[in-house]
N, C-alpha and C positions, 0 to 999 in steps of 0.2 A: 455656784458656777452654772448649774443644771439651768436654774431658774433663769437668771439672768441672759442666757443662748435663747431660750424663750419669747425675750422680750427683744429682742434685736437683731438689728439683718444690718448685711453689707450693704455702706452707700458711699456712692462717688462723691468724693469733695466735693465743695464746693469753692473753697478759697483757702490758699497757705498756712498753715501754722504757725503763730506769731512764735519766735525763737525768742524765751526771756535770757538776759545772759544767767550761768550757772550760780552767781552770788546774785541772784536779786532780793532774795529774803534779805540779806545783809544790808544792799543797797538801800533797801524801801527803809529800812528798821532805822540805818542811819540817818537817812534824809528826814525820820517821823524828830531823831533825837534833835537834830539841828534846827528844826522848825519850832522843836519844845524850847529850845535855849532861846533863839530870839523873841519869840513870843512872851518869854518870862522877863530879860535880860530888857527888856523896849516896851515893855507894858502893853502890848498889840490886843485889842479885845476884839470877838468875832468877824465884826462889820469890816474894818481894815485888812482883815487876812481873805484874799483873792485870788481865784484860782482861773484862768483862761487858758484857751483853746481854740487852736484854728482844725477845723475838716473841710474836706470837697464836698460840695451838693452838686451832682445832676439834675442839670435841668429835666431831663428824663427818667425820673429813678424808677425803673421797671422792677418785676422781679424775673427776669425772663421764663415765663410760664405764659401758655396758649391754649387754647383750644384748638383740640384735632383728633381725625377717626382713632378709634382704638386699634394699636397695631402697626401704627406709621411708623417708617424705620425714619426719614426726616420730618424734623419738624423746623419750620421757620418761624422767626419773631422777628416782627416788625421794631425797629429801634433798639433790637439786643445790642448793637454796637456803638448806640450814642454816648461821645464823652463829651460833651458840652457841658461846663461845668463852673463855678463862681464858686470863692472862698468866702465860708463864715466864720467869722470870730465869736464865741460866745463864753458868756464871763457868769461866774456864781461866788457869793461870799460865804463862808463860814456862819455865819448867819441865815444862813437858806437863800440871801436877795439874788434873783437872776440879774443882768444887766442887760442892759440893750444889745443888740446884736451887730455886728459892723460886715458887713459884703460887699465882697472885691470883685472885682469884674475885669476882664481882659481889655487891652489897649490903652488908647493915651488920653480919649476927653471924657468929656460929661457925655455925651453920646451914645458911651459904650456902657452907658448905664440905662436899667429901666427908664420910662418914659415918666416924666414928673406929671404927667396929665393922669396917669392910673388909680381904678377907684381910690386903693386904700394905702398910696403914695405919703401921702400928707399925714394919714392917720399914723404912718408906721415913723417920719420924722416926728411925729409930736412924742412918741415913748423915747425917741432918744436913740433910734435906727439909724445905722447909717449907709448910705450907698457912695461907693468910691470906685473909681478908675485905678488901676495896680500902676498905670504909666509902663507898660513892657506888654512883651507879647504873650504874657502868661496870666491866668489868673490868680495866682497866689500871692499870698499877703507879702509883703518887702516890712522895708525899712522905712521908707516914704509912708507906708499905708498905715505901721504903725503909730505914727505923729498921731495922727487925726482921731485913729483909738485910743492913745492914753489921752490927750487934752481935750476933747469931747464926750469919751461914756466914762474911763479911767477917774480923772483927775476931778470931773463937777464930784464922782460918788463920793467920791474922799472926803473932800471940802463939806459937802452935805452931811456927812455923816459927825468930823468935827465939830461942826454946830449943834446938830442932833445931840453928841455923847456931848459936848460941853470939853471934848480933848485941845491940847495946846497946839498953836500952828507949826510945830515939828516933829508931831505924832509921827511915831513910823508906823507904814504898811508892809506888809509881806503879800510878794504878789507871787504866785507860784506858775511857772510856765517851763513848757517843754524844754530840753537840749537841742535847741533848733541851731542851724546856720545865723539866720537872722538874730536871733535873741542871743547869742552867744559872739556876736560879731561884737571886734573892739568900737565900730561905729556905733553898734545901737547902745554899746553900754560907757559910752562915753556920752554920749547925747543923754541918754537916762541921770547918769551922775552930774552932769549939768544943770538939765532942767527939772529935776525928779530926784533930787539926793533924799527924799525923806522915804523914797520910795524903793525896799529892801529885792532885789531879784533873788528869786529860790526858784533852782530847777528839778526837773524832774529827772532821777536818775535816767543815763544812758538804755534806752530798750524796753522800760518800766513803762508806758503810757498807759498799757492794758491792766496795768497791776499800780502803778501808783500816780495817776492822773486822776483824779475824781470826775473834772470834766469828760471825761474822755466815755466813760462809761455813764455817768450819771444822768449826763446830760447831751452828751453829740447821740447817742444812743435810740432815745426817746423820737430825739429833735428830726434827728434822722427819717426814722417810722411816721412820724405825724406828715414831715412833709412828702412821703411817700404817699401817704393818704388820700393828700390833700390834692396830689397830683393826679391819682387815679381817681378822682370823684371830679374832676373838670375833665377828664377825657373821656368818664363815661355821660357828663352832661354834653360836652362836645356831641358825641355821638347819638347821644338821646334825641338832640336838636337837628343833627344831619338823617337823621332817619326821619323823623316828623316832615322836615322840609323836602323829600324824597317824591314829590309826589307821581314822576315815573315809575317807581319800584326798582332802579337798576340796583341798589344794594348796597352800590359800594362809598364807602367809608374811607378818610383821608385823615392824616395826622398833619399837622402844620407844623413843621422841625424847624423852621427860618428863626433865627437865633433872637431879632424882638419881640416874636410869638413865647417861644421859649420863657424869655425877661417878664413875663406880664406874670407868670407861675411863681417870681421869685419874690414878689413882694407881699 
């Protein structure tokens, strides 16, 4: 105890405490049993067993930290309060394969997507990337946005991989997705059993994302960090290039926040 006061100092949260429910050892333990039955019971081998995941990306992902005198009782940041933000779908098999990525965007047309003139637009369609409109004033994935994900990255992997393993055309897949509104709505799972009966829904205990999601940590996680990265290394070439073109010296620096500026970060 001595030791351990040592190594550690009071600090201010920074975010909530994920509340697991009280049984989720139970929860997780029985969700692993049910996933072992049908995977024995349907002959499922690694490639067919799929696990996806929607998160928000900001288009700004800051980590709100600045530079300023030592001592300042305020400090400001520039864009601490932007939510500007587009839903990604990202898919990984039991087999390791990641899947293409599918990104929602607010509103109703093609419009309210990246610009298809952008460098690496085309490149990111040829992996099998998808950019879609949610048709609402939200960005998050629906019911609508789901189609275009199972019969575009879902459904080709499947089929590919039947050929590949040499399985019969009523292989079953196990696809493991959260206890969402959407994914638990009798519309998406009557549309599934329509067009998709070979295709097994398994959810992810109530509250459990953080403890039994694999995407959730394994992969929204990383994906997260990288595009943080990737964001801070264009706004510090941003500013590289606004200082260089400076040739009065007035100093000052500008963030361009206008939401197609934004869109060109996403792709």
């Amino acid at each position: 105890m001595q030791y351990w006061g040592h190594q550690a100092k009071v600090l201010k949260a920074t975010c909530a405490a994920h509340k697991l429910p009280e049984n989720w050892e139970d929860q997780c333990k029985q969700s692993v049993f049910c996933k072992a039955y049908k995977i024995k019971e349907y002959n499922i081998p690694a490639e067919p067993f799929i696990n996806s995941d929607q998160t928000q990306m900001l288009y700004a992902p800051g980590d709100k930290l600045t530079w300023a005198e030592t001592g300042s009782s305020q400090v400001l940041v520039l864009g601490a309060e932007e939510k500007h933000a587009f839903t990604v779908t990202v898919g990984i098999t039991a087999s390791g394969r990641a899947l293409p990525f599918q990104a929602v965007y607010m509103r109703r047309t093609d419009h309210s997507c990246p610009s298809k003139q952008l460098p690496y637009y085309q490149a990111a369609l040829d992996v099998g990337i998808q950019f879609v409109f949610s048709g609402t004033d939200t960005y998050w994935a629906n019911h609508e946005t789901m189609h275009p994900c199972m019969n575009k990255i879902l459904v080709p992997y499947i089929e590919e991989q039947k050929q590949k393993l040499n399985l019969p055309k009523n292989q079953k897949t196990l696809w493991t997705i959260n206890v969402w509104a959407v994914h638990c709505s009798k519309e998406f799972r009557s549309w599934m059993h329509k067009n998709h009966p070979n295709i097994i829904l398994d959810y992810v205990p109530g509250g459990c994302t953080g403890v039994g999601q694999p995407c959730d940590v394994g992969m929204q996680h990383p994906f997260k960090l990288s595009t943080k990265q990737s964001y801070h290394e264009d706004v510090v070439q941003n500013f590289m290039k606004q200082i260089q073109d400076d040739k009065k010296g007035t100093g000052t620096l500008t963030v361009d926040n206008h939401i197609p500026t934004l869109q060109k970060g996403s792709v």
